[in-house]
C-alpha positions in Angstrom: -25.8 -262.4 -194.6 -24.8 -264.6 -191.6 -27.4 -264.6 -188.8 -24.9 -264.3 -186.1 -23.8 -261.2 -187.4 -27.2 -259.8 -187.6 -27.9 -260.8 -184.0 -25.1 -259.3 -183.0 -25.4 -256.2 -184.8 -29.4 -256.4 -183.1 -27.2 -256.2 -180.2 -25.6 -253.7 -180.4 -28.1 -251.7 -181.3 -30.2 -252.0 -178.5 -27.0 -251.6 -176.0 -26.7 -248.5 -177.8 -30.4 -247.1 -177.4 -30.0 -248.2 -173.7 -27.1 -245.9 -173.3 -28.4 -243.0 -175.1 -31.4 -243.1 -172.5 -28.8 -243.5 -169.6 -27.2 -240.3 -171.4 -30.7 -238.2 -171.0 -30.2 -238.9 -167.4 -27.0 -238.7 -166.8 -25.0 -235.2 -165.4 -22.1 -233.5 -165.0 -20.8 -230.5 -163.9 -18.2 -227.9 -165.4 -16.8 -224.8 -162.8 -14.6 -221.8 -163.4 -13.0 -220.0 -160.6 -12.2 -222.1 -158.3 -16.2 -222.8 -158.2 -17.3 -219.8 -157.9 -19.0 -220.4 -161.0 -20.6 -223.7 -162.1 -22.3 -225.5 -164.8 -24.8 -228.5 -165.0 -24.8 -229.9 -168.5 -26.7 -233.4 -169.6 -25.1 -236.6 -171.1 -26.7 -235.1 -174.3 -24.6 -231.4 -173.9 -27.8 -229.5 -172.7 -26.9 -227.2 -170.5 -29.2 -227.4 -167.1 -28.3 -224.8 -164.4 -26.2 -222.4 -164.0 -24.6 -220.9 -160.3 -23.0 -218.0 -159.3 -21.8 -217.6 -156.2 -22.7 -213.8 -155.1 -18.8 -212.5 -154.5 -18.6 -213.8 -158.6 -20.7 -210.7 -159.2 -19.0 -207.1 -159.5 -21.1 -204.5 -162.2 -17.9 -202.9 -162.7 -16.4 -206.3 -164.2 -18.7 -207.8 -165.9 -16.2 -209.2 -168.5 -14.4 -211.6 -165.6 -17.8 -212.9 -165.5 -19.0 -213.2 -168.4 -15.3 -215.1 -169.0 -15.9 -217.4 -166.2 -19.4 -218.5 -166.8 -18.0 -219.5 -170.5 -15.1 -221.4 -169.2 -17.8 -223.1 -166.4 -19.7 -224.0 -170.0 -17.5 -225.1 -172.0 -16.0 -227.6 -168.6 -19.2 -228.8 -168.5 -19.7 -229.6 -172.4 -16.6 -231.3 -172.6 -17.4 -233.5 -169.5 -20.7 -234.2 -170.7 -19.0 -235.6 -173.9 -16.4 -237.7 -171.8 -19.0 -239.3 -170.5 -21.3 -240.0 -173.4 -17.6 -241.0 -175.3 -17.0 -243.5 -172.2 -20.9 -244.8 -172.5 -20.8 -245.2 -175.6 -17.8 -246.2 -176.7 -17.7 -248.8 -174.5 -20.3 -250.4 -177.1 -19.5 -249.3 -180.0 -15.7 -250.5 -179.4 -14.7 -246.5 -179.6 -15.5 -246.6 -183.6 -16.3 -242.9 -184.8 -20.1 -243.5 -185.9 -21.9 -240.4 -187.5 -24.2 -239.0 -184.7 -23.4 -240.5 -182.0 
């Protein structure tokens, strides 16, 4: 095998480790009703807070709610994996490798 491609490929490798670490760290956050609700997910999708803003909750609507925190969720799930696809990618040339 040629040794530039190995080197490279060593390379690669540890650009990619970096960035996964960098990913631990890194946040974003997801909101639903015009903020009233909002979400703080990791680079690696783990969902760290959660905030409600007081007027959000009504006990006699609890479905509007429960409907906003899962829209805050799922904004902050797909921003976290923008930014681990921009990270990432960025290395990897935006290839589709398993797992990452």
């Amino acid at each position: 095998m040629n040794k530039n491609l190995i080197r490279q490929a060593q390379q690669m490798q540890a650009q990619l480790a970096k960035a996964q670490e960098e990913l631990e760290s890194a946040t974003v956050e997801g909101s639903s009703g015009g903020g009233v609700v909002k979400v703080v997910a990791s680079g690696k999708q783990l969902i760290q807070s959660i905030t409600l803003d007081p007027s959000v909750v009504d006990p006699n609507d609890i479905d509007l709610l429960q409907d906003l925190v899962l829209a805050a969720i799922n904004d902050a799930l797909v921003r976290s994996q923008q930014v681990a696809q921009e990270r990432l990618g960025a290395i990897t040339g935006n290839l589709k490798i398993p797992g990452m």
